[in-house]
N, C-alpha and C positions, 0 to 999 in steps of 0.2 A: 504494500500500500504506500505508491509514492510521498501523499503529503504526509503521511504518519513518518515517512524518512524525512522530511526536512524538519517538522515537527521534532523529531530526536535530535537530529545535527544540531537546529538552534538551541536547544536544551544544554547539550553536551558543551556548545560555543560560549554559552551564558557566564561559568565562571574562568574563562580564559580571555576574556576582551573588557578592553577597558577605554571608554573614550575622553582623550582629551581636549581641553577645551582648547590649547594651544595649535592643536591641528583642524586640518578638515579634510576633505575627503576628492575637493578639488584643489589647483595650485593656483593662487590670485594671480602671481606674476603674469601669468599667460593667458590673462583673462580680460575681454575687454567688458564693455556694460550690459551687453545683448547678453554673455556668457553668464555675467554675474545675477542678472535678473531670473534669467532661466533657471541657475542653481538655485536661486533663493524660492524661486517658484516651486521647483525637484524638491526643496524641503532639504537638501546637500548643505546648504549654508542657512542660518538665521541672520538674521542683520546685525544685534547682537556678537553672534562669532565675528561676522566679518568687521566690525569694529573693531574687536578684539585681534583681530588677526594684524589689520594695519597698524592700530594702536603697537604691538611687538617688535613691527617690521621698524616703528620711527623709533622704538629706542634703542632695537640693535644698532639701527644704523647711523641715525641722523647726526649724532659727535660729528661725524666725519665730514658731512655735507652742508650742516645749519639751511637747510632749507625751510624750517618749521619755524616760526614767529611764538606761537601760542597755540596750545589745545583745548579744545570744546571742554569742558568738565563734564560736562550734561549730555557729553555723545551717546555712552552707555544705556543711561535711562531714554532718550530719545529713540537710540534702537530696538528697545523692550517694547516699547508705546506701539512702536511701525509693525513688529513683529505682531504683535497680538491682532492690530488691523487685518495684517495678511491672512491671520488663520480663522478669523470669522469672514473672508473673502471681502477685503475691501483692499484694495490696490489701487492707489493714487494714478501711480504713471510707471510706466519701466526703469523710472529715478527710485524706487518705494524702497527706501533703508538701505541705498546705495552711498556712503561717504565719498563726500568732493572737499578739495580743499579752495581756501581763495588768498586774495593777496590782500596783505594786511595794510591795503588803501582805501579796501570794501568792507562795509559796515555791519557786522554781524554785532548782535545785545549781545551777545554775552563775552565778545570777545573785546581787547582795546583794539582801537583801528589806529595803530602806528607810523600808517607811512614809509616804515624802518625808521624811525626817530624815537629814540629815548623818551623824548621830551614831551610824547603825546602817549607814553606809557599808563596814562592815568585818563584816555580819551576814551569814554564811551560812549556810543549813539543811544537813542531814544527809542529807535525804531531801525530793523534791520534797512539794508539799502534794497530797492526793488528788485532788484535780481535774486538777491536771498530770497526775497519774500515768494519770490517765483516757484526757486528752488526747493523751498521748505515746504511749498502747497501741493509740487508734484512727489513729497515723500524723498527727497534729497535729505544726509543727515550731511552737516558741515562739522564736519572732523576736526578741520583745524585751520588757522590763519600762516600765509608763508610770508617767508621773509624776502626781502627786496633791495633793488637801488633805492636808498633813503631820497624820498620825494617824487622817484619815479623819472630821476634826473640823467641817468647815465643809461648806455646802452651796451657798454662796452663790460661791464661788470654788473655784481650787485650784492655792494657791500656797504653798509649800513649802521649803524649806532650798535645794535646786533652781531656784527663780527657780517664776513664774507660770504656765501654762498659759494660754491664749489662743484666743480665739472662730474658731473652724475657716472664718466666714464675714467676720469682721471681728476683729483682732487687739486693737482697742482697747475689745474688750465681753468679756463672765465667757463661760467655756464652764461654769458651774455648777461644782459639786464633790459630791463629794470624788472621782468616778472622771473627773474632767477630760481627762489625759491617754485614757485608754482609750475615750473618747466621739471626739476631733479625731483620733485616730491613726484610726480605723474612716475617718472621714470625709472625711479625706484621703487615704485608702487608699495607708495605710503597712503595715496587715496588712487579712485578710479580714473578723475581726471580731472581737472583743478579751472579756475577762472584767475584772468591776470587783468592788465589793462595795458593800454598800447597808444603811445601819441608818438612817437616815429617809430619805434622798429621792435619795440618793448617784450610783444607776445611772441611774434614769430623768429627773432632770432633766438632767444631761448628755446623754445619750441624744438630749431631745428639741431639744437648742440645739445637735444636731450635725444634726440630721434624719436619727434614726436611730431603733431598736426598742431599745426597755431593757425586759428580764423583773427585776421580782424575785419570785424562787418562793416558792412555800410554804418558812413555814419549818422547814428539818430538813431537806429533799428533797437540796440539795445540801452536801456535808459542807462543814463550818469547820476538817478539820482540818489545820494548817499554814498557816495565815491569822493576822497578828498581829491580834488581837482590840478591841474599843473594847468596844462594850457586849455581854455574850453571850448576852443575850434576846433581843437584836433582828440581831443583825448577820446578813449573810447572802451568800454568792457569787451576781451575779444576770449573764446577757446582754447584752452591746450588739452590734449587728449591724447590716446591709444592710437586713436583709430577714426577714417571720415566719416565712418558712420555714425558712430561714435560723439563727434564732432554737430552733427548735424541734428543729433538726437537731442543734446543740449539747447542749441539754437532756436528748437524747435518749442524750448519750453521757458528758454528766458525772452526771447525778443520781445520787443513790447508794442509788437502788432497783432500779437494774436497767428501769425502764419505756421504754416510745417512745412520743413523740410527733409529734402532724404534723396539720395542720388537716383535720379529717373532713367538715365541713359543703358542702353542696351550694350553700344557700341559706340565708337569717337567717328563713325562715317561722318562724312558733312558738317566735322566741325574744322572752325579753321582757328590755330592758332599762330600769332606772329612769337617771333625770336628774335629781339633788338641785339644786332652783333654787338654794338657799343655795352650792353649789359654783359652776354655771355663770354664775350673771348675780350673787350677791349682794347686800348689803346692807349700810350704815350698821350696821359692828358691832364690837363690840371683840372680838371671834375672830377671830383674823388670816383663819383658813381660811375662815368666811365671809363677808370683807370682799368688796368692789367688784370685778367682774373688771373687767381691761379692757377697753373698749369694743369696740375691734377685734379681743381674742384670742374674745371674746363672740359678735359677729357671726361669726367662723370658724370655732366650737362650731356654735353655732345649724346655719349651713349642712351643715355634714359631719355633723351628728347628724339630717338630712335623711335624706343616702344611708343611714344604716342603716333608715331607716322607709319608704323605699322601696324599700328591699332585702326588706323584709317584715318586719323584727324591729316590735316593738310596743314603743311607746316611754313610759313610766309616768313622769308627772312627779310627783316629792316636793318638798315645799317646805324640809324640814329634816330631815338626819341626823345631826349631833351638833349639842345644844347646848351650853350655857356645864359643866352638869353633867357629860356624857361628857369634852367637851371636858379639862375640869382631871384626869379619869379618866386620859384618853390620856396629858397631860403627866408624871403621876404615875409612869406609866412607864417615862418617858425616860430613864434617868441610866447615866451613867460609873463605878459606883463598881463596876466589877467588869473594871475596866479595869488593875488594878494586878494583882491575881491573877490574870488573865487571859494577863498578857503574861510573868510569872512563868514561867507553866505555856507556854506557848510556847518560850521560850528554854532551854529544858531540849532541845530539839532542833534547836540551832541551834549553832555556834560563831561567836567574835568576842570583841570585845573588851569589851561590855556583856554584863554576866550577871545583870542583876537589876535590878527598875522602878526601885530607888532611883541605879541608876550611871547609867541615863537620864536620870533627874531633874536630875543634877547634872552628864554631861555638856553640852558645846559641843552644837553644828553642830544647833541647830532653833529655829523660829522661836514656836513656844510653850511657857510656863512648863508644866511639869506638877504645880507643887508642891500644888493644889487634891484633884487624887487620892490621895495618899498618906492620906490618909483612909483608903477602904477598902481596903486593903492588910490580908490576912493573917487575909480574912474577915469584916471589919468589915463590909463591906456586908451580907452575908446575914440581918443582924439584921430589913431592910424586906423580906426576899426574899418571905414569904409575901404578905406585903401587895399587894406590886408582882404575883406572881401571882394572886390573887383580882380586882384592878384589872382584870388582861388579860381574865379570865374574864367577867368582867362586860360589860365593854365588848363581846367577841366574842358573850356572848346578844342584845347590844342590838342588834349589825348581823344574827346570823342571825333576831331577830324581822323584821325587815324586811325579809329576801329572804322569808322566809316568808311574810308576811302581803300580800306583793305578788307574791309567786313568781316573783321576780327572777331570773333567768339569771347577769345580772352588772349591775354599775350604772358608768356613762360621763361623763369628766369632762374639761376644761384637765387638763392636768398644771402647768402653771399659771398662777394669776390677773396675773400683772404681766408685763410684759416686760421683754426680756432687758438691761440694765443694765450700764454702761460699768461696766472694772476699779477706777477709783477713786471710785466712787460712797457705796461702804461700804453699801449697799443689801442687804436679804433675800429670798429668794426666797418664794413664799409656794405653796408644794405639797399641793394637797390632800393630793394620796395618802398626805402623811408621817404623817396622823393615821389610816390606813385599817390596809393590811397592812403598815407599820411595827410598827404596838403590837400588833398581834394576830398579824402570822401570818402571813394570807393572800397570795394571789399577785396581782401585780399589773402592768401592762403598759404601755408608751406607746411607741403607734405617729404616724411624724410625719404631721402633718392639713393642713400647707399654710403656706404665708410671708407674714409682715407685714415690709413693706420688705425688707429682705436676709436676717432672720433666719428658721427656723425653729421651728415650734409643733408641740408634740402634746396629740394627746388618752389619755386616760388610762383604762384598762376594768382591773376590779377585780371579783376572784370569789372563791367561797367554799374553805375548803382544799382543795387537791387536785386544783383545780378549772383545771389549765393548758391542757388541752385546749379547754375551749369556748373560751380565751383565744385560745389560735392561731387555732381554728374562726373564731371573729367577725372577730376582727383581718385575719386573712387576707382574706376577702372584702371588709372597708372597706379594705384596701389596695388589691385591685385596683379597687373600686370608687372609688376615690381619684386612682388613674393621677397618682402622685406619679414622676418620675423615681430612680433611686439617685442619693444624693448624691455631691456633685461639686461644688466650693468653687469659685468662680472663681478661687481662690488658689491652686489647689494641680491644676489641667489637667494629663493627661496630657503627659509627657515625651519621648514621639512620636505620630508617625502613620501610619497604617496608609493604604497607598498604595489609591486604589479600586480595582486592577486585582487586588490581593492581595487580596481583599474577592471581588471577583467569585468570584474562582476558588478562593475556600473555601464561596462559596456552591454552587456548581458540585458541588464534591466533597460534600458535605452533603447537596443534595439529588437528587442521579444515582447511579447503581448506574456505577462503571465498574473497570476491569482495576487500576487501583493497590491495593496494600495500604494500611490505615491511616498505616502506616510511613513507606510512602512516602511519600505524600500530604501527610504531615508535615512530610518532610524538603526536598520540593519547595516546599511553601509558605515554609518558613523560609530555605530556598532563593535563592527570588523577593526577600527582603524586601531591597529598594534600590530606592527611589524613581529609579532611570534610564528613561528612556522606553522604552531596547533592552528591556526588561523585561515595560513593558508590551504593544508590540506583542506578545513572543513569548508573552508571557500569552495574550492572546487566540488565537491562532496555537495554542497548545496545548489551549486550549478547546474550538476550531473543532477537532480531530483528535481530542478525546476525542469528540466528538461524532460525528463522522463514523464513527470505530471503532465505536460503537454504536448503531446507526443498523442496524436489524434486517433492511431491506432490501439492506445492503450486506455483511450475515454472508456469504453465501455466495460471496459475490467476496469476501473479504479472505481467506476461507482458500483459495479456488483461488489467488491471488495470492500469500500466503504461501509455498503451495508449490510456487508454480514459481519465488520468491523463495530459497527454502532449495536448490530443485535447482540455481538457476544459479549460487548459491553455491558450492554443494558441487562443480562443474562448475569454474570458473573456481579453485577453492583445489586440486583436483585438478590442472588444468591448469600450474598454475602451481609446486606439487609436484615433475610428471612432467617438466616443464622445468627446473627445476631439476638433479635429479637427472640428465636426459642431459646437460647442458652439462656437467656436473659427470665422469659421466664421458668424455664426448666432449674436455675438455680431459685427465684424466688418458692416454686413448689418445695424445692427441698429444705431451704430453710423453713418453711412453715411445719413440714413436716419433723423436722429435729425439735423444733418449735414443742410442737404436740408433743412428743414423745417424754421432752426434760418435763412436760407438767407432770406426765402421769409417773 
């Protein structure tokens, strides 16, 4: 009688398995949000655990990397709350008890929003910033705050009142800036996938020097508000993630239109994308942006901008898209001077013990002067405002004559020309894209394209407003045409392993129809997890009986067996009953009769 055999196996398994909460029964590292949902759905993970599990992963590792600002206290209990939802079937979104992290510029209650400044260590908002509020409503837990370029000032680093941030694949090279933290935290998978902000080049070079996907979207799409502010023409909340889909998933649930997206495209037939030479291979020029790439990040352009032309997209080479003209256009729009009234208007929803740009200025605990800003304070800036708007206007006719006059889709680039640069080098990064959808707008993407020596590169695709969807579309497809693994740091390996026989036998439940519930199956697997050999024989042993249970030629002997299983049961607990109860009375007669006897 087959299930009477697994019925014994699990018996016999019972005082030989012991599960710990330190493990699980999947490996997060290799897992992006689709994977992670689905486990939690399998009943494989609770939210809870997987709290728990990142929470291990940031204190094994993170000494080494300082990518963590601050952690949630209240994560734990917020993933019991999610958890209990799920199991009386209520599921917010495919975020439901999934840990994200963010950059400690965005405004979580319970955390400080530090900027990376000391000196706003004692900053707490009122009310989470909208993006949270997003996140928190589609069942997102925020794990933790990262650390950053203090102010969100530097691109080339991000190092901070907090100490450094450090390269996710080698600790003595830049992880970029200014969303530093939030790029190595993804990549060491300390959360699923993190939010940064980006006013030139912020999201996506970090992004790509973690071997990860950085969005920054059009701008407006995602709100600013409750984000400490730098510049407010340009700044913007953008993704960093695993994965486009991934990527897309998120977008789909903070933007603040209400839209979804998710990669449409079947194939890259019929699309065209241009390749500005002056970005990909350049030249001998005093434009930073179209100086020299380097030769190897050039060669691994060149190849991956192969797979999209043999993927079928049409690939239109330009020779120059700004010159020295737009160029000084672009620069023209760069500036901080809306930086002091910006952060004014911020802290008016905030308490603490700074109330005002000037009590910054002049407090401690940050590692840069701000005295250069107080300039525009109190409105001064807005005397260039129209100017700096006409600039932008101008510059975005000059890019949409060119998607126009070549009927561009989108156009593909480095993210960027140099490579990645040890932390004491004092070295710049030199990012195209920061001169693209920086000054104008538009949205922009960098997905990773592949490794020189230990580091990772990406390539860079850029569209028109609004335009996020064919972003994913493309992206998507060069990812899989890419067959890049999810990163995974040699530095930062999974914290266990998952034993093969527990592998087997999720593979089993996964792809067989058999008699367990979900539930169980769950509970069985997390069950199993102890690497003892007793384990794995009965693994198997329990395999071979689910198997043999379904095994369509033995249906009709497992239920004649069954029931003549239940009747000799039900015969023998009768038996044993009826015997009972006559000994039972057959001793009460005898005593009554010894009874009688001592009278007489």
């Amino acid at each position: 009688m087959t299930w009477i055999k697994v019925l014994f196996i699990l018996i016999l398994m019972y005082p030989l398995t012991v599960f710990a909460s330190t493990k699980a029964v999947v490996d997060i590292t290799q897992m992006n949000i689709s994977d992670l949902a689905n486990a939690l759905d399998q009943g494989y993970l609770t939210s809870e655990l997987l709290v728990t599990l990142y929470l291990e992963r940031i204190e094994a590792y993170d000494d080494e990397f300082n990518a963590i600002n601050q952690i949630n206290d209240q994560a734990l209990e917020e993933a019991q709350a999610l958890d209990e939802e799920r199991a009386s079937g209520q599921v917010r979104s495919i975020l439901h008890g999934i840990p994200i992290v963010v950059k400690t510029n965005i405004d979580v209650t319970n955390l400080a929003t530090t900027a990376g400044a000391a000196a706003l260590s004692d900053n707490y908002p009122l009310e989470d910033a909208e993006v949270i509020k997003k996140l928190k409503a589609a069942g997102a837990i925020i794990l933790a705050s990262t650390n950053m370029s203090e102010f969100a000032f530097a691109a080339s680093n991000s190092n901070s009142s907090y100490g450094i941030v450090k390269n996710v694949f080698n600790p003595n090279y830049t992880p970029y800036g200014s969303s530093g933290g939030s790029a190595v935290a993804v990549a060491a998978s300390f959360a699923a996938a993190s939010l940064g902000t980006d006013t030139n080049s912020s999201v996506r070079l970090p992004a790509q020097a973690a071997g990860l996907v950085g969005l920054r979207p059009t701008y407006g799409l995602i709100s600013n508000e409750g984000v400490i502010p730098y510049d407010t023409l340009r700044d913007t909340v953008g993704i960093i993630s695993k994965s486009v889909k991934d990527n897309a998933l998120l977008l789909s649930i903070i933007n603040a239109e209400g839209k979804t997206y998710a990669p449409n495209l079947a194939n890259l037939e019929g699309i065209k994308i241009g390749v500005i030479n002056s970005y990909l291979k350049g030249n001998p020029s005093n434009i930073r942006i179209n100086s020299e790439t380097d030769e190897d990040i050039y060669n691994l352009a060149v190849t991956k901008i192969k797979l999209l032309e043999e993927a079928g997209a049409k690939i239109i080479y330009l020779d120059e898209l700004i010159n020295s003209y737009y160029y000084n256009i672009a620069t023209n729009t760069m500036s901080g001077d809306s930086f002091c009234d910006g952060f004014n208007e911020y802290l008016t929803k905030t308490v603490g013990s700074i109330r005002s740009f000037r009590d910054l200025v002049s407090a401690n605990g940050k590692i840069y002067s701000l005295n250069g800003y107080l300039a525009g304070c109190n409105n001064a800036w807005t005397y260039d405002l129209m100017n700096i708007l006409e600039d932008k206007e101008e510059f975005a006719n000059h890019i949409l004559t060119v998607f126009n006059s070549y009927d561009l889709d989108l156009i593909v680039y480095p993210t960027t020309k140099n490579k990645i640069f040890t932390l004491t080098s004092n070295l710049s990064a030199s990012a195209p894209g920061s001169f693209l959808g920086s000054v104008i707008g538009y949205p922009s993407i960098t997905v990773p394209m592949g490794y020189i020596d230990e580091f990772s590169y990406g390539l860079e695709f850029f569209a028109l407003k609004g335009e996020e969807n064919i972003l994913y579309s493309v992206t998507s497809i060069f990812e899989d045409l890419n067959q890049l693994s999810l990163t995974n740091s040699a530095l930062t390996p999974s914290l266990y392993e998952i034993p093969s026989y527990l592998k087997t036998l999720m593979t089993y439940y996964e792809n067989t129809e058999n008699t367990l519930t979900k539930e169980t199956k769950a509970y069985f697997l997390n069950y199993h997890l102890k690497t003892a050999e007793e384990n794995k024989i009965a693994a198997d042993a329990l395999i071979e009986a689910y198997q043999e249970l379904e095994n369509p030629q033995n249906n009709y002997l497992n239920i004649i067996l069954t029931i003549l299983f239940i009747l000799i049961s039900l015969s023998i607990i009768l038996f044993i009953i009826t015997y009972r109860l006559l000994t039972k009375k057959m001793r009460n007669v005898y005593q009554k009769i010894k009874k009688s006897n001592r009278h007489k």
